[in-house]
C-alpha positions in Angstrom: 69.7 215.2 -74.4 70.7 218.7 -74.3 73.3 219.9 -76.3 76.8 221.3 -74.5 76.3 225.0 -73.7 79.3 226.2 -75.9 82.6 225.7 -76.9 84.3 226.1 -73.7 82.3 223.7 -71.6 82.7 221.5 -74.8 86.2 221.4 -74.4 86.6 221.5 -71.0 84.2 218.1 -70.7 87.3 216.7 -73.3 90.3 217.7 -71.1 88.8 216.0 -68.1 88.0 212.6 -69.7 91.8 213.1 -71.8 93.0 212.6 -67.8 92.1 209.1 -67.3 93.5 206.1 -68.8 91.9 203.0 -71.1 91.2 200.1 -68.2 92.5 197.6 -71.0 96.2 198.9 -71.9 96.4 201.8 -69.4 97.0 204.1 -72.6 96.2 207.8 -71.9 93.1 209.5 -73.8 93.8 212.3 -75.9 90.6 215.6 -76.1 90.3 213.8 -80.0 89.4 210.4 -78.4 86.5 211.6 -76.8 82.6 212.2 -78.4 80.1 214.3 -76.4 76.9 212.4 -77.3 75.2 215.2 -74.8 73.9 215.9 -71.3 71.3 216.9 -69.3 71.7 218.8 -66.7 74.4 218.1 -64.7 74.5 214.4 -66.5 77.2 214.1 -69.4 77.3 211.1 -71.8 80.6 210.8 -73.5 81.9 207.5 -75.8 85.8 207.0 -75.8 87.9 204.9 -78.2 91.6 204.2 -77.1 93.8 204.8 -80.2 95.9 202.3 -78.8 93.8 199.4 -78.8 90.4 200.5 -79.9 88.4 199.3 -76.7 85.5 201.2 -77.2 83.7 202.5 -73.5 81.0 205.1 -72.7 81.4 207.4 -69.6 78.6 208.6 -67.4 79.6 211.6 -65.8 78.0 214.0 -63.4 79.6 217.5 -63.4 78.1 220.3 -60.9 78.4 221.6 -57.7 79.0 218.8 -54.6 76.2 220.1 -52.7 73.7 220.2 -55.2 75.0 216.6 -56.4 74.8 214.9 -52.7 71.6 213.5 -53.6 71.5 210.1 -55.1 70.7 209.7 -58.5 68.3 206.7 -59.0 65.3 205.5 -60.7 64.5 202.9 -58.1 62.1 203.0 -55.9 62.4 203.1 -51.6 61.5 199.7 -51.5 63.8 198.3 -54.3 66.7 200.5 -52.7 66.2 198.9 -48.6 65.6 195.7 -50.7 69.5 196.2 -52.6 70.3 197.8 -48.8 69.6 194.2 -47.1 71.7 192.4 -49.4 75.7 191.6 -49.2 78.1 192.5 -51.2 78.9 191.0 -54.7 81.4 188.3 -54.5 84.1 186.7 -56.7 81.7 183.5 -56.7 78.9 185.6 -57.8 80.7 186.8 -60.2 81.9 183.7 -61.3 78.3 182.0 -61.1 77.0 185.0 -63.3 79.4 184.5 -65.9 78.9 180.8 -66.4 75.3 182.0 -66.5 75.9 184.2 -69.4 77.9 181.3 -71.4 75.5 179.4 -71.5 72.6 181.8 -71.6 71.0 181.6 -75.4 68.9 184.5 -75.3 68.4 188.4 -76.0 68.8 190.9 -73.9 65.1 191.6 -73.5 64.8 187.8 -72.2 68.0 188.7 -69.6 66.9 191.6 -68.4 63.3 190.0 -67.7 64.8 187.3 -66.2 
């Protein structure tokens, strides 16, 4: 990861995540809330804690010009994306299927991922 350019992008990367709210108690963030772990390129990595109730989130953000942003960004493959491309959409039932899956699921993460 690169680290921010100065102390104006620095802050700037603060005042836009100190616009959104915490998805749990809909508190607003404050510019003190946020962390800048670093970026790369146009790709910001930033870890939030709500002082309200202290649900802890990372945010992925990509920050650049439209245009040069129209692209995609993915690691997978054209076969694994017309693969995802064939498939519905994600449903309440697979959601609900998935979580009974996890409940019950014993594992590591290494195992679930390889699953």
């Amino acid at each position: 990861m690169n680290e921010p350019e100065g102390p104006g992008e620095h802050a700037f990367m603060r005042y836009l995540i100190s616009q959104i709210r915490c998805p749990v108690c809909d508190h607003r963030y404050s510019p003190d809330d946020v962390l800048i772990m670093g970026h790369r390129d146009e790709l910001w990595i930033m870890a939030l804690v709500c002082p309200e109730c202290e649900t802890r989130g990372l945010v992925f953000a990509l920050v650049g010009d439209p245009e040069e942003l129209s692209e995609p960004l993915t690691d997978l493959t054209p076969e694994e994306v017309a693969r995802f491309e064939q498939r519905g959409p994600i449903t309440a039932d697979d959601v609900l299927d998935f979580h009974e899956f996890l409940r019950d699921y014993g594992g590591d993460m290494a195992g679930l991922i390889n699953w």
